[in-house]
N, C-alpha and C positions, 0 to 999 in steps of 0.2 A: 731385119727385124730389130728394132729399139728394145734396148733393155731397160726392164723398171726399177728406177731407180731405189737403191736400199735408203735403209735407215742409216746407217752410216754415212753414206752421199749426203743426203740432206740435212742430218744434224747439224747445227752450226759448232764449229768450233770453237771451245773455250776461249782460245786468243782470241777472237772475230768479238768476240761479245763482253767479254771483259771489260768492266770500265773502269777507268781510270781511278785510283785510289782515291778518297778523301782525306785528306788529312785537317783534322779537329784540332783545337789546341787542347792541351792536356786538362785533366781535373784539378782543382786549386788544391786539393789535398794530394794529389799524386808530386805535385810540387812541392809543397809544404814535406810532403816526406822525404824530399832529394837533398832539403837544408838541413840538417841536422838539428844545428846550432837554432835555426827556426822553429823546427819542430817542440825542440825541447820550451823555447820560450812561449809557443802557442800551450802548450798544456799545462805550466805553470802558472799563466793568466789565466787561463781554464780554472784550475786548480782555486784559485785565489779570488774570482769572482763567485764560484761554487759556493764556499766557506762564507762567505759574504752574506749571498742571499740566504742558505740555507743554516748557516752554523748555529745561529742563534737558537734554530727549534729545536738543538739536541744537547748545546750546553747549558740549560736552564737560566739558574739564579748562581751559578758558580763563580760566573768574571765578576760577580761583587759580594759573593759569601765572606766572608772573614772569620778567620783562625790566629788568634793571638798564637795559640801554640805549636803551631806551621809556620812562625814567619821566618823569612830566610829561607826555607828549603835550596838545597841546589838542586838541580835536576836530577832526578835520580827516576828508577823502575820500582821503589821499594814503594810507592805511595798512590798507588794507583795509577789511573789514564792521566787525570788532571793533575799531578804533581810530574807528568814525563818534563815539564820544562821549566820546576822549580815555582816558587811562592813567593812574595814582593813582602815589604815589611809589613802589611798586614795580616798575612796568610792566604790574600788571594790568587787564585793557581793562573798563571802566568798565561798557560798555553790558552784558557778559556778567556783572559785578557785579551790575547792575539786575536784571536773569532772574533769575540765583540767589535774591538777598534779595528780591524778590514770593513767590516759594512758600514761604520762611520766613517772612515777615509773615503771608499769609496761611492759613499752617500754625499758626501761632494764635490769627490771629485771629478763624476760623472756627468749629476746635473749640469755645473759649471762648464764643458767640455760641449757639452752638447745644447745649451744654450747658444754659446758664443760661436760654436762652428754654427748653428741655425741663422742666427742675427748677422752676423757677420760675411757670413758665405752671400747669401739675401740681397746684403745691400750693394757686397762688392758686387755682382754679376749684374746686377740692376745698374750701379753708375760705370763699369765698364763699360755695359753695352752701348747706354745713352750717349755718355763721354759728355763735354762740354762742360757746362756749372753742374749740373748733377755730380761728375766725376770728380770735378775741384773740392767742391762742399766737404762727398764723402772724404777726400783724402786729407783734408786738413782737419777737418776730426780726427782722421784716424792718428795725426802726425801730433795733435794736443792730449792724445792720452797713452802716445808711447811715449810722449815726452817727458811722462812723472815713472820711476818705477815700478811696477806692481807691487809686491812688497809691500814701498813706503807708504803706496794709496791704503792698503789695505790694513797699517797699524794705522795710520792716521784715524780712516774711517772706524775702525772695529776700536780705538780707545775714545773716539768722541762720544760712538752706540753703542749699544752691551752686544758681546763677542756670543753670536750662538750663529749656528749653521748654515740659517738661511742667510743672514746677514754675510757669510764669509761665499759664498755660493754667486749670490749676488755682485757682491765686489771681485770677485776671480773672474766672474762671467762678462763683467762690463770690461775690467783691462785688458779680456783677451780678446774682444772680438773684432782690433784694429787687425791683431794679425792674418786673422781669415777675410776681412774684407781688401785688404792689399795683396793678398793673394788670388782671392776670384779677382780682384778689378783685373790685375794684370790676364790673370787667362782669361778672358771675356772678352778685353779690349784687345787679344789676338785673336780670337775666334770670332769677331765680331766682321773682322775682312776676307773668311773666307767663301769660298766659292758656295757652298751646302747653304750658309746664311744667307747669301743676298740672294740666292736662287728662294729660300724661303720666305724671306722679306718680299721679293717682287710678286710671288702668287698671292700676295696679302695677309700672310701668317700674323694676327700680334703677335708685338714684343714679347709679353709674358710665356706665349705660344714656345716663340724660338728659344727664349732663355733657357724653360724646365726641356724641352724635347731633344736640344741641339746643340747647349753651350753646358747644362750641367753634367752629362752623362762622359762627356769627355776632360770639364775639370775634378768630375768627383774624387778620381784615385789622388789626384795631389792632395784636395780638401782633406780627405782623409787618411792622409801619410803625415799628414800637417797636425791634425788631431789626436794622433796616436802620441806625438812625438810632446804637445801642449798639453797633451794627459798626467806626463810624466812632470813637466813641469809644475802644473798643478797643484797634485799627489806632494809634491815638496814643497813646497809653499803652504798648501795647508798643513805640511807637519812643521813647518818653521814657523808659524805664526802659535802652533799650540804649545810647539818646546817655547816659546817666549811667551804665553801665558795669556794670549788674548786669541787663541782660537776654542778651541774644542775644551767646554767647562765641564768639572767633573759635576753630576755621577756620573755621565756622558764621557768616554774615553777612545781616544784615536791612537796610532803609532808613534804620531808625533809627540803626544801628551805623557804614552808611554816611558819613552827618552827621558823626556824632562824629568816625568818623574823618579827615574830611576839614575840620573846621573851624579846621584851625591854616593848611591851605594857602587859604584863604579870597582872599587879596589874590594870588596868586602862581598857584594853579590853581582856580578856582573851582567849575569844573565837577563836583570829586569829592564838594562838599556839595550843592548846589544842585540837580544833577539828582533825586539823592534826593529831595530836599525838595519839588521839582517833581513825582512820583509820586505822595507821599502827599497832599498837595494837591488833583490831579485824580483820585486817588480818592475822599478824603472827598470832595470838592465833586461829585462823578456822585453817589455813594453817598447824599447828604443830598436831590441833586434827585430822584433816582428814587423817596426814599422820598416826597416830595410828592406825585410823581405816581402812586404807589400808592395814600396815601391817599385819593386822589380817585377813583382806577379802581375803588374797593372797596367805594364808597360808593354807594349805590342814589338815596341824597338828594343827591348832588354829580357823578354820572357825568354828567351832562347838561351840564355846563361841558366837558367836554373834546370834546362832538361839536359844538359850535359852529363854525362855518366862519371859517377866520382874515380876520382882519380885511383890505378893502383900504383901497385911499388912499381920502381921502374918504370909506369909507363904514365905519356902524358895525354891527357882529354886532346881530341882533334876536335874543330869544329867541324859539323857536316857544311858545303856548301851550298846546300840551299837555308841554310839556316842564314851562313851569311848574304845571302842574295834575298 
C-alpha cells in the first residue's frame, strides 16, 4: 500500500527555488553619500543655486538700500540679519550684496554653459559620425577660435559693444563650444565603428536615429563632466572681466564686481572683497570635486571605487572580486 504523499514531500525546498540574486547597481545618492568630500560639495552647490533663484524674494530692496551712517560696519550680530557680514562704503549690507550677485553670476554662467555644451556637443557628434570634410570643416573652426584666448576675445568684443550680460553670455558661449565639439567628435568618431552602430546602420536607422539613440547616451557622462568643470571656468572669467570693469555694470552687481569694488578698502574693511572672493572659491572648488565624482558615478569601469566601504583605523578597504572581474 502506497503512502500519500505529505505536504512536506512535496513542498519545494527553498534551495530548489531560490533564484539567483540580482544585483543592481547602487543609487546615485547612496554613492554620493560614500564621498564625503562629494557630498559636502553637492549641497554647497545646492546651497548656492538655491540662494540664486530664490534669495532675491526675501531680501527685498536691501543689496542697494544705503546708509551713510552704516558705512564700514564690520560684521558683527549687534545689527541685525543684514549687518551679520558687514556694510561696504555706502551702508549697503554686504550679505544681501552676496544674494543679489549669486543670481547674476549665475545668470551667466549657466546660460553660457549650456549653450555651448548644446551647440557644441551637436556639431561635434554630427561631424564625427560623418567624418570626411564635414569632420575637417568642423575641426578647423574649432582650431580658429581656440586659437585667440577667451578672455582676450571677450575684452576686445565687450570694449568695442557696451558690456551687459547678454553680450558677455553670448561671447562665453561661442569661445567655449570648440571645446565640446572636439570632445563629442572624438567619442562619436569611436563609437562610430562599433559593432551596435553598424548593426543599426545596416537595418537602415538614419543618422540622426543613431546619433541621439546610440552615440549620445554613452558620450553624455563625459559631455557632462566636461560642463561641470567649463562652469567653473566660466564663473571666473565672468568675475575677471567685471573686476576689470567691462563686465557686470552697476546698479546690476556680480562677485566679480563685488572685488573690484571693494579692493581699495582691502586694509581698512576687508570683508567687502574677501567675502566675494570666498564664494567664488567654494564654488568653483564643490563645482570641480563633484565633477570628479561624476566622472566616476558614470563610469561602468570605475563605479566600483565608490561603493568601497571607507576605510577604518588599522584596517585596509579589500576589493571584492567580482568587482574586480
Amino acid at each position: 500500500m502506497s503512502e500519500r504523499p505529505t505536504m512536506t514531500d512535496t513542498a519545494p525546498r527553498p534551495a530548489d527555488t531560490a533564484a539567483p540574486p540580482r544585483t543592481r547597481p547602487p543609487r546615485w545618492w547612496l554613492l554620493l553619500g560614500r564621498d564625503r568630500a562629494a557630498a559636502v560639495a553637492a549641497v554647497i552647490l545646492t546651497l548656492v543655486f538655491l540662494v540664486a533663484i530664490f534669495g532675491r524674494l526675501f531680501i527685498g530692496d536691501h543689496a542697494v538700500r544705503q546708509d551713510l551712517l552704516a558705512s564700514l560696519r564690520p560684521p558683527s550680530l549687534d545689527h541685525g540679519f543684514y549687518g551679520l557680514l558687514g556694510t561696504d562704503v555706502l551702508g549697503r549690507s554686504v550679505l544681501a550684496r552676496l544674494v543679489d550677485a549669486a543670481g547674476t553670476t549665475l545668470s551667466v554662467a549657466v546660460p553660457a554653459v549650456l549653450c555651448s555644451l548644446l551647440i557644441g556637443s551637436a556639431l561635434g557628434m554630427w561631424a564625427g559620425y560623418h567624418g570626411g570634410m564635414r569632420e575637417n570643416v568642423a575641426m578647423r573652426v574649432a582650431d580658429v577660435i581656440l586659437s585667440f584666448p577667451s578672455l582676450l576675445i571677450a575684452v576686445v568684443v565687450l570694449y568695442v559693444f557696451s558690456p551687459s550680460a547678454l553680450n558677455i553670455v553670448l561671447i562665453l558661449a561661442v569661445a567655449r563650444i570648440p571645446v565640446y565639439l572636439r570632445t563629442a567628435r572624438a567619442e562619436s568618431a569611436e563609437l562610430r565603428s562599433r559593432l551596435f552602430v553598424d548593426a543599426a546602420r545596416t537595418f537602415g536607422t538614419p543618422a540622426r536615429h543613431i546619433i541621439v539613440r546610440h552615440i549620445l547616451p554613452i558620450a553624455l557622462p563625459t559631455l557632462l563632466t566636461v560642463a561641470t568643470l567649463d562652469f567653473c571656468f566660466v564663473m571666473l572669467t565672468e568675475s575677471s572681466l567685471s573686476f576689470l570693469g567691462i563686465g557686470i555694470q552697476p546698479p546690476d552687481v556680480s562677485w566679480g564686481l563685488m572685488v573690484a569694488q571693494g579692493r581699495q578698502y582691502l586694509q581698512t574693511a576687508w570683508w567687502i572683497a574677501v567675502l566675494p572672493g570666498v564664494a567664488i572659491v567654494l564654488t568653483t572648488v564643490s563645482a570641480t570635486v563633484l565633477a570628479a565624482w561624476v566622472r566616476l558615478a558614470t563610469d561602468p569601469a570605475q563605479r566600483w571605487r565608490l561603493t568601497l566601504p571607507r576605510k577604518r583605523r588599522g584596517n585596509r578597504a579589500v576589493v571584492p572580486p567580482e568587482m574586480i572581474a
